[in-house]
Backbone as CSV, one residue per row, in Angstrom:
resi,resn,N_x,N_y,N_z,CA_x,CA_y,CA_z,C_x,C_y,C_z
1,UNK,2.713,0.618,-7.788,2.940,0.105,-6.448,4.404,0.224,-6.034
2,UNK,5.105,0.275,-6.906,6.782,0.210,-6.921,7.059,1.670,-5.939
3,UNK,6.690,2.777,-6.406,6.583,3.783,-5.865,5.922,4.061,-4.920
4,UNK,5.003,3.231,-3.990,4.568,3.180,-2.913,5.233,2.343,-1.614
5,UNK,6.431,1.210,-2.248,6.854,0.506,-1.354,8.101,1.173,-1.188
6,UNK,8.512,1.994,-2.622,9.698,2.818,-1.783,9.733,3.879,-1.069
7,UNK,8.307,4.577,-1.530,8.069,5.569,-0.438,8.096,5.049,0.939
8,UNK,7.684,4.163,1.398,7.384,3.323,2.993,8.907,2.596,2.899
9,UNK,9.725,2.357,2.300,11.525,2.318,2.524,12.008,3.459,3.521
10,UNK,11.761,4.536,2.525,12.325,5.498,2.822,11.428,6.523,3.892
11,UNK,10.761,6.261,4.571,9.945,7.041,5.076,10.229,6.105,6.685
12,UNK,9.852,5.400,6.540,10.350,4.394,7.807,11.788,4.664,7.976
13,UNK,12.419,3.923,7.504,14.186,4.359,7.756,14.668,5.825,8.282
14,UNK,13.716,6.571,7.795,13.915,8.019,8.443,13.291,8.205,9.556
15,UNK,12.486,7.610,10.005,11.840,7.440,10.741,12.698,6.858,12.175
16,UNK,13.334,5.870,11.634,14.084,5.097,12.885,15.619,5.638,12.660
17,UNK,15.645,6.668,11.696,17.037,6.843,11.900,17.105,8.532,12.770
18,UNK,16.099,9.253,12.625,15.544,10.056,13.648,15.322,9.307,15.393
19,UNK,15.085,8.759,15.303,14.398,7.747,16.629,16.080,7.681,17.280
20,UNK,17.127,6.565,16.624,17.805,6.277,17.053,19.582,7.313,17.063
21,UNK,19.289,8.143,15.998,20.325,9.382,15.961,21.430,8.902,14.732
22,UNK,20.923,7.276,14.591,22.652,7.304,13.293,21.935,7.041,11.927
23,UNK,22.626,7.631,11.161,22.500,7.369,10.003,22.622,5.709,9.180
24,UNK,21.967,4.905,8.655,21.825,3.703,7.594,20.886,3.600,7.418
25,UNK,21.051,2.100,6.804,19.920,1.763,5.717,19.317,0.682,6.487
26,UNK,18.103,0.860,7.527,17.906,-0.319,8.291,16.343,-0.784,7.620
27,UNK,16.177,-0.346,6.206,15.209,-0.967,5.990,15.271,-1.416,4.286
28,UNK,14.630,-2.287,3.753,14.778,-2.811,2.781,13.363,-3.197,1.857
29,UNK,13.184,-2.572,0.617,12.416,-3.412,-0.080,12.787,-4.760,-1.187
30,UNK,11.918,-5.916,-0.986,12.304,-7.456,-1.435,11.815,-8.150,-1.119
31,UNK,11.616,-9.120,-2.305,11.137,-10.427,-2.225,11.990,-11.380,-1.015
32,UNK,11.495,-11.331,0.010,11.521,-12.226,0.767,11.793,-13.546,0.696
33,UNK,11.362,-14.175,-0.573,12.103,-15.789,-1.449,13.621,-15.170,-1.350
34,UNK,13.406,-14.076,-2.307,15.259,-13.855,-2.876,16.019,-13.821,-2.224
35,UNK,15.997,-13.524,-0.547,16.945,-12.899,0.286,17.149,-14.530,0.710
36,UNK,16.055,-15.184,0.978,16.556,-16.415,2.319,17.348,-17.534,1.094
37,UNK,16.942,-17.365,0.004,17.976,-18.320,-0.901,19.149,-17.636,-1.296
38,UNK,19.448,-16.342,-1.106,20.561,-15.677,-1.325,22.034,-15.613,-0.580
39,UNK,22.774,-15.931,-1.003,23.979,-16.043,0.121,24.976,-14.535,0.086
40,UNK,24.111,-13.292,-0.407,24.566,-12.271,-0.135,24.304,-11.789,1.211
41,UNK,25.047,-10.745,2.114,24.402,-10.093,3.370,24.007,-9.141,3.355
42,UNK,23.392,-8.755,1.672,23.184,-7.094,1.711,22.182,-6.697,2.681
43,UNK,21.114,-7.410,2.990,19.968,-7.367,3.790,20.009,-7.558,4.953
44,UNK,21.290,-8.297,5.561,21.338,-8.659,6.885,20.905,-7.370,8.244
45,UNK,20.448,-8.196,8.769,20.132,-7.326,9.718,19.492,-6.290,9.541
46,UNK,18.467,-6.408,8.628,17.313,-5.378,8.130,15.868,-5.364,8.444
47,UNK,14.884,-4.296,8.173,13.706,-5.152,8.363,13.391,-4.807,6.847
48,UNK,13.184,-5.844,6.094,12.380,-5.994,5.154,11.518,-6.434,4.790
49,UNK,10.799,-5.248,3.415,9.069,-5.196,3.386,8.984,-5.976,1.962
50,UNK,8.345,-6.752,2.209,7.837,-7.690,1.180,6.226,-7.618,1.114
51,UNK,5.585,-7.843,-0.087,3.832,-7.647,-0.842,3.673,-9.256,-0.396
52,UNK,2.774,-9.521,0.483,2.498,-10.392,0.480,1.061,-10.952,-0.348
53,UNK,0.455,-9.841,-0.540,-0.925,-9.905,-0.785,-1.016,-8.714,-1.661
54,UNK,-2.253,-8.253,-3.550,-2.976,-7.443,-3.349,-4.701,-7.853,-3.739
55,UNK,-5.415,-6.934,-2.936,-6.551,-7.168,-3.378,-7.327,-6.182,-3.881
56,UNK,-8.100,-6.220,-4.622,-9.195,-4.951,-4.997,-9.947,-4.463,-4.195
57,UNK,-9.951,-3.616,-3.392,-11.219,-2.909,-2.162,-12.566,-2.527,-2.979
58,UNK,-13.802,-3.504,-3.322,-14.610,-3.304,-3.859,-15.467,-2.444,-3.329
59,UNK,-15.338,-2.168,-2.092,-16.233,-1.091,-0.988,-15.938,0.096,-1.791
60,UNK,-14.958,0.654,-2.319,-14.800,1.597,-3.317,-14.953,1.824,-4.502
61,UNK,-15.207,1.028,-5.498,-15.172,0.560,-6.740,-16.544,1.238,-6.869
62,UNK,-16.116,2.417,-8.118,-17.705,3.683,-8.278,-18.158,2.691,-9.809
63,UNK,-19.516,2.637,-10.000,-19.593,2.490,-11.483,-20.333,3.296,-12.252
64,UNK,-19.924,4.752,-11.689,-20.018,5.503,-12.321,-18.739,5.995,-13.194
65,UNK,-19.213,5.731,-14.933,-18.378,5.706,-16.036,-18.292,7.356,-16.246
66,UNK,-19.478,8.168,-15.912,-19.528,9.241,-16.692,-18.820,10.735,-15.618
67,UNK,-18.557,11.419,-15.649,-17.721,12.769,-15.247,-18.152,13.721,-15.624
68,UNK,-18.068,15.305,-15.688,-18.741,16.119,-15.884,-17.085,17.290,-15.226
69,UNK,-16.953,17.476,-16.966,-15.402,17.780,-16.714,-15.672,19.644,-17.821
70,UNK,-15.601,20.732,-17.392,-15.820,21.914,-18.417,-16.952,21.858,-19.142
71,UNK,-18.692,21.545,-18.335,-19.292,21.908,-18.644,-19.875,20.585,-19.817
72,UNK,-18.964,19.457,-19.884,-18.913,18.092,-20.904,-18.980,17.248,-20.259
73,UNK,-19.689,15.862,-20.731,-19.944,15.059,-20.595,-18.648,14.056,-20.852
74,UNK,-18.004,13.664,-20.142,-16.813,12.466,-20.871,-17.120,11.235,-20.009
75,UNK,-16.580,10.114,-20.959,-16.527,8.862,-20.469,-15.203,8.584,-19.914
76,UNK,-14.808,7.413,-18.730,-13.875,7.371,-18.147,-14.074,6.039,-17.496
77,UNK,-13.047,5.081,-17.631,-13.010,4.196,-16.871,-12.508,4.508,-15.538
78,UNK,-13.628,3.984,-14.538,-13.196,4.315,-12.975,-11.548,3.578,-12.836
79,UNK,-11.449,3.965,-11.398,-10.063,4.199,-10.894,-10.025,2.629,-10.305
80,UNK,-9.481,1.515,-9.710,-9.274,0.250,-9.123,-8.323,0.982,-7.862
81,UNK,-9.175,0.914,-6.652,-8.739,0.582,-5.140,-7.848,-0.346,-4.783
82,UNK,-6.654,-0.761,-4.346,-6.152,-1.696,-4.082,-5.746,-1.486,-2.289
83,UNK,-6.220,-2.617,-2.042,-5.439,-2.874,-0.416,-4.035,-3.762,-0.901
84,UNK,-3.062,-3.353,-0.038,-1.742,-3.873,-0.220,-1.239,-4.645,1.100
85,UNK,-1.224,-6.148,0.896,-0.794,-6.479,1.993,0.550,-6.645,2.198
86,UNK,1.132,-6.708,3.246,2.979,-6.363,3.298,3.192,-6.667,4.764
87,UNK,4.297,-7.371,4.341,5.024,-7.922,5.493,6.386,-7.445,6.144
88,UNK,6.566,-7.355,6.860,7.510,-6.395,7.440,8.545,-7.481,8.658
89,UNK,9.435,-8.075,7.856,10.225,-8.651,8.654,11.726,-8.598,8.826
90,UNK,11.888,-8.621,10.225,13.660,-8.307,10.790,14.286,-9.577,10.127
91,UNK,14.958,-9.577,9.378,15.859,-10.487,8.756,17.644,-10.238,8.895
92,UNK,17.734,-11.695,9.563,19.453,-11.594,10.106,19.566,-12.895,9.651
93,UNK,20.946,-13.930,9.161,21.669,-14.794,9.457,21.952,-14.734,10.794
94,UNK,22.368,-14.075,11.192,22.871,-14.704,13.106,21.648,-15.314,13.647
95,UNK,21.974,-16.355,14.192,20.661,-17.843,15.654,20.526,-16.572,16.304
96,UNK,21.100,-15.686,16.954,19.775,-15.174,18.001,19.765,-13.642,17.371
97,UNK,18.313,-13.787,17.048,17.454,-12.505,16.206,16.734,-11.606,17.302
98,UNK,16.805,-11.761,18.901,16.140,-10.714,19.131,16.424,-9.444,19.313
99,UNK,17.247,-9.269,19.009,18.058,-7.374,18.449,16.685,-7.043,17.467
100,UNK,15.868,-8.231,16.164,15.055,-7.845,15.590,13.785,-7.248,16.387
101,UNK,13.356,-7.606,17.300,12.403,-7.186,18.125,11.851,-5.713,18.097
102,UNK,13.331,-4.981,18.620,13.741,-3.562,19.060,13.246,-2.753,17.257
103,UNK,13.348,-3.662,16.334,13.683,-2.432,15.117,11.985,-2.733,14.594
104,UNK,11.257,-4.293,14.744,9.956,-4.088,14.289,9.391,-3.088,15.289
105,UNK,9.890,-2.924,16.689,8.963,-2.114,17.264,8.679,-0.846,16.924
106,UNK,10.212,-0.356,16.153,9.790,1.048,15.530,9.195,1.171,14.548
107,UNK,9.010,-0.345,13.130,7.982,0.128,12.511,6.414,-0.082,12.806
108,UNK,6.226,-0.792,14.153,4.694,-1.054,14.431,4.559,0.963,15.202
109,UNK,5.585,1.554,15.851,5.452,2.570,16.428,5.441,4.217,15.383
110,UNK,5.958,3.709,14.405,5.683,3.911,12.701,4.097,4.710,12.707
111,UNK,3.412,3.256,12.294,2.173,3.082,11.583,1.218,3.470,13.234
112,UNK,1.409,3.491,14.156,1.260,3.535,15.290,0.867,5.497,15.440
113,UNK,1.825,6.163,15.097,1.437,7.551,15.568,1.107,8.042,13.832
114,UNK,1.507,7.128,12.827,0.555,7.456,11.200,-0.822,6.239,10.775
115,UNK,-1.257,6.385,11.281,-2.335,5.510,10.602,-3.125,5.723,9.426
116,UNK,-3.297,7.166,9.266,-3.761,7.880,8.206,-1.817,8.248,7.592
117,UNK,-1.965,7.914,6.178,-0.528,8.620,5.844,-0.845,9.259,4.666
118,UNK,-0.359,10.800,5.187,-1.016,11.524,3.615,0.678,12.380,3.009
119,UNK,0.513,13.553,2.782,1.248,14.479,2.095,1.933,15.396,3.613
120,UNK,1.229,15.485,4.709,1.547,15.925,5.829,1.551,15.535,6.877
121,UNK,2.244,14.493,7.062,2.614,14.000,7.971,3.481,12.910,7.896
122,UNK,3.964,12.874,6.916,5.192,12.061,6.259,6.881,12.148,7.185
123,UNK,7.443,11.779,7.489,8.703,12.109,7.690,9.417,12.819,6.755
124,UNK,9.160,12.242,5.546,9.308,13.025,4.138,8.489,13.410,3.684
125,UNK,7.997,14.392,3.393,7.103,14.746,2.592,7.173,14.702,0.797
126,UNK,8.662,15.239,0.928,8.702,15.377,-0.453,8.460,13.638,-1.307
127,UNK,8.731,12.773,-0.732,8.906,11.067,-1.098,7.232,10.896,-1.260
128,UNK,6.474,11.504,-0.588,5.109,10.954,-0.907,4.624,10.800,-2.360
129,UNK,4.016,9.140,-2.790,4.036,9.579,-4.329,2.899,10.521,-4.260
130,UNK,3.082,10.895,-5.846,1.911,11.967,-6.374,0.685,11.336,-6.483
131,UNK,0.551,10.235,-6.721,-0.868,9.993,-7.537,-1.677,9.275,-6.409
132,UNK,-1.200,9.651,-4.852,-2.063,8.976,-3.837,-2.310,10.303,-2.881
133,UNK,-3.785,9.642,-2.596,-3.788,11.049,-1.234,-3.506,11.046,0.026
134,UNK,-4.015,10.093,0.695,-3.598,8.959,1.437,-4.122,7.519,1.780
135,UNK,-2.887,6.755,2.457,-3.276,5.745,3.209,-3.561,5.006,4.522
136,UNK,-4.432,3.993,4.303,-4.720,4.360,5.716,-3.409,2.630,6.090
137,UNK,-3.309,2.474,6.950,-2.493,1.851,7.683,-3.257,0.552,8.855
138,UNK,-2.870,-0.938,8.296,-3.929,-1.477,9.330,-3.687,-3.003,10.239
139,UNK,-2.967,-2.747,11.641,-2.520,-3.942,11.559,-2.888,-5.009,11.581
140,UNK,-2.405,-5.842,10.943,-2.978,-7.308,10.952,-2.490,-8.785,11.377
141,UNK,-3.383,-9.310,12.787,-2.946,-9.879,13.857,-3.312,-11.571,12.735
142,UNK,-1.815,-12.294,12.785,-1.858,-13.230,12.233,-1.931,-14.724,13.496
143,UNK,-3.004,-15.981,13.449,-3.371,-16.905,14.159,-1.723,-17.568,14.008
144,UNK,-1.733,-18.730,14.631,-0.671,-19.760,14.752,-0.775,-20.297,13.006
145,UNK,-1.802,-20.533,12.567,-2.106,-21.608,11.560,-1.668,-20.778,10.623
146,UNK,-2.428,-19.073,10.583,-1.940,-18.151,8.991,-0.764,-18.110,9.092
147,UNK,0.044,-17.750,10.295,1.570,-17.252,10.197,2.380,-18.738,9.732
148,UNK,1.733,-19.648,10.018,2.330,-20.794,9.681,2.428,-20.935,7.912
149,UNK,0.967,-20.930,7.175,1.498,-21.367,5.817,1.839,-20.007,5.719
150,UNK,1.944,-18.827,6.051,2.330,-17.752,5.435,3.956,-18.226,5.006
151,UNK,4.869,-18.202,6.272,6.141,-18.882,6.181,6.287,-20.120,5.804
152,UNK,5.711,-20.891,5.647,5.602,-22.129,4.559,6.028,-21.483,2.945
153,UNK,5.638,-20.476,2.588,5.648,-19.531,0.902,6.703,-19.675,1.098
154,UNK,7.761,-19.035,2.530,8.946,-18.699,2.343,10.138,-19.556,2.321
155,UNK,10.364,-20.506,2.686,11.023,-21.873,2.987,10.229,-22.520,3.899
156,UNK,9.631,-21.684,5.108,9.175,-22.050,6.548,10.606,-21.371,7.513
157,UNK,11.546,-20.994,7.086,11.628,-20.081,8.193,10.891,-18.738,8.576
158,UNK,11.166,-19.123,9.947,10.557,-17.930,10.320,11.606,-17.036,11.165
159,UNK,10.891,-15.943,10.632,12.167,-14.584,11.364,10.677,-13.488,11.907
160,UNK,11.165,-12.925,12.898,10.688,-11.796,13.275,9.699,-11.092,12.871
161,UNK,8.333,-11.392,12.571,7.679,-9.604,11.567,6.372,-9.707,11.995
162,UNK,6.065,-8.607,11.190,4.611,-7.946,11.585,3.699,-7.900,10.136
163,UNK,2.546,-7.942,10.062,1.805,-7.803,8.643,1.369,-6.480,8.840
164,UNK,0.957,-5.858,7.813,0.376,-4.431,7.531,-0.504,-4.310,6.092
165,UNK,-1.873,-4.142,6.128,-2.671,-3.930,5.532,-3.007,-2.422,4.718
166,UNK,-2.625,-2.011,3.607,-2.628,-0.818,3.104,-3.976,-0.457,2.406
167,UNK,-4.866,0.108,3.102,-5.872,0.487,2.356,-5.915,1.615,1.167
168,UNK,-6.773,1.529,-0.046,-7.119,2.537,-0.855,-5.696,3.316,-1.535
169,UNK,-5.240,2.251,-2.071,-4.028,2.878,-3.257,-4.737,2.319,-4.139
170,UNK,-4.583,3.802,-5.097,-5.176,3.778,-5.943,-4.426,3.582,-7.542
171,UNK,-5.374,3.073,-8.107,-3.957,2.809,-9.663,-5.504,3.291,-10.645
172,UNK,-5.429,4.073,-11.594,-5.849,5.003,-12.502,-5.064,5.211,-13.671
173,UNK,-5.262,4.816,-14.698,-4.424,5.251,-16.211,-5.689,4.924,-17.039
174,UNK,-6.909,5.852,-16.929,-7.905,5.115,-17.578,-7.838,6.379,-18.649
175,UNK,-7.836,6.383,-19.890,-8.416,7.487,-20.999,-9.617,7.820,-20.846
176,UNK,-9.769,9.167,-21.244,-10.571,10.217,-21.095,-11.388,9.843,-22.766
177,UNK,-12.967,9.498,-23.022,-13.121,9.326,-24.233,-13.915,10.800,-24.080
178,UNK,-13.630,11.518,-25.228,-14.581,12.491,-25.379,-15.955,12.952,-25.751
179,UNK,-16.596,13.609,-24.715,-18.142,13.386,-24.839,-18.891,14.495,-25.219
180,UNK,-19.800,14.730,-24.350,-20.574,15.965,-25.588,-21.352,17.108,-24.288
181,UNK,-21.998,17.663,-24.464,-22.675,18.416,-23.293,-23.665,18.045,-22.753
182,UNK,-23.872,17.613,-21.309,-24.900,17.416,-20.561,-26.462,17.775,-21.061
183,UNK,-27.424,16.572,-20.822,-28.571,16.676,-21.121,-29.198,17.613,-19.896
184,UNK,-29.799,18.336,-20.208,-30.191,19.764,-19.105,-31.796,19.668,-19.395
185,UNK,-32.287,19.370,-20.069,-34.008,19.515,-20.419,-34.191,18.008,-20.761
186,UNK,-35.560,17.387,-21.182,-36.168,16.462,-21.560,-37.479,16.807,-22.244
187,UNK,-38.030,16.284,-23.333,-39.427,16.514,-23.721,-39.943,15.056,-24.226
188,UNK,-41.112,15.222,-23.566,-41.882,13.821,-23.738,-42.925,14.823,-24.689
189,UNK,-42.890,13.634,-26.058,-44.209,13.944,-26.904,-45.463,12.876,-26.811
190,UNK,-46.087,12.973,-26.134,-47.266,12.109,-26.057,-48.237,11.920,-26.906
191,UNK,-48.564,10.909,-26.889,-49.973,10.729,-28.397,-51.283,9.830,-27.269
192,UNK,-52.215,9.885,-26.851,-53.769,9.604,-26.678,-54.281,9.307,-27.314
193,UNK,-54.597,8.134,-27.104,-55.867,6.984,-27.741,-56.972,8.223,-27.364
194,UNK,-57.530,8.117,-28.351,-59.302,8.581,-28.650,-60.267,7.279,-28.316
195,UNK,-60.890,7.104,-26.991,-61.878,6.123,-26.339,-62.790,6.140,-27.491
C-alpha cells in the first residue's frame, strides 16, 4: 500500500504543478495524528493524504484455489482485493484556511477527469506501481455526523478535505504449490445387482 499512496503523492502534485506552472511539493503523505500534534511546518500548507480506512472488497474475492499454469495443475492462494479509504486534507496553521479550498479543488478535479487510473493515463506513468492494473477512484460524500467522529480520531479539528474511496488494490504474495496435470478423461466402473 506504501507504494500506492506514493504513487497518488506524486501523481497529484504533478498534476497541480502542471495546472498551476510552479514547481513544489503541495502534496503530502501522513498520518494526520502526527502532523496536528507536531510543531514542525513541514506540511504546512499542504494537502495531505492520510488511510483512513482498509477494507477487503469481497465482491472480488475468487475461491478458486486451483490455476492451470503450462499445461499443470497448481495450487495458489487467491489474491485479497482491498478498497482503500483516504482522506485528502488542506492542512495549514494559519485561522483562515480558505486558500485550502482552491488546492482540494484540484485534487477532486484530479480523480474527476481519472476515475479509472491505470498505466495510461497517469501524469506519470513511469510512478505507476507494478503490481496494480488499475484503480478505480470514488468519491465519498461524508453526513454532518460521519465527518464529525471522523475528526473526533483526529483531535476534532477540522481542516479542509475530501474522502476518496480506492477500489480493487490488490495485495498477492501467495506461493505457487506445485501440482500435477489436469484430469482430461474420467471412467466410471460400474457393478449391477443381478434382480
Amino acid at each position: 500500500m506504501g507504494p500506492f499512496i506514493a504513487f497518488l503523492r506524486e501523481d497529484i502534485n504533478e498534476f497541480i504543478t502542471n495546472k498551476i506552472g510552479a514547481q513544489s511539493d503541495y502534496v503530502s503523505g501522513a498520518n494526520l495524528n502526527n502532523i496536528i500534534d507536531s510543531r514542525e511546518g513541514t506540511t504546512d500548507k499542504k494537502i495531505v493524504i492520510s488511510i483512513v480506512s482498509i477494507e477487503e472488497d469481497k465482491m472480488l474475492k475468487t475461491p478458486d484455489n486451483y490455476v492451470k499454469v503450462n499445461n499443470e495443475i497448481t495450487y495458489r492462494k487467491p489474491p485479497v482485493w482491498l478498497n482503500i479509504i483516504c482522506l485528502f486534507t488542506f492542512y495549514t496553521k494559519s485561522a483562515e484556511n480558505y486558500e485550502g479550498l482552491e488546492m482540494l479543488e484540484n485534487v477532486v478535479e484530479y480523480f474527476q477527469s481519472k476515475p479509472r487510473i491505470d498505466k495510461m493515463n497517469t501524469v506519470v506513468p513511469g510512478n505507476f506501481p507494478d503490481n496494480l492494473e488499475e484503480i478505480r477512484a470514488e468519491f465519498v460524500s461524508l453526513n454532518y455526523e460521519q465527518t464529525n467522529d471522523l475528526w473526533g480520531l483526529f483531535g476534532g479539528k477540522y481542516h479542509p478535505s475530501v474522502v476518496y474511496k480506492f477500489k480493487a488494490v490488490k495485495v498477492d504474495n501467495a506461493d505457487v504449490t506445485p501440482g500435477g496435470p489436469p484430469i482430461e478423461e474420467t471412467m466410471v466402473n460400474a457393478v449391477h445387482k443381478k434382480q
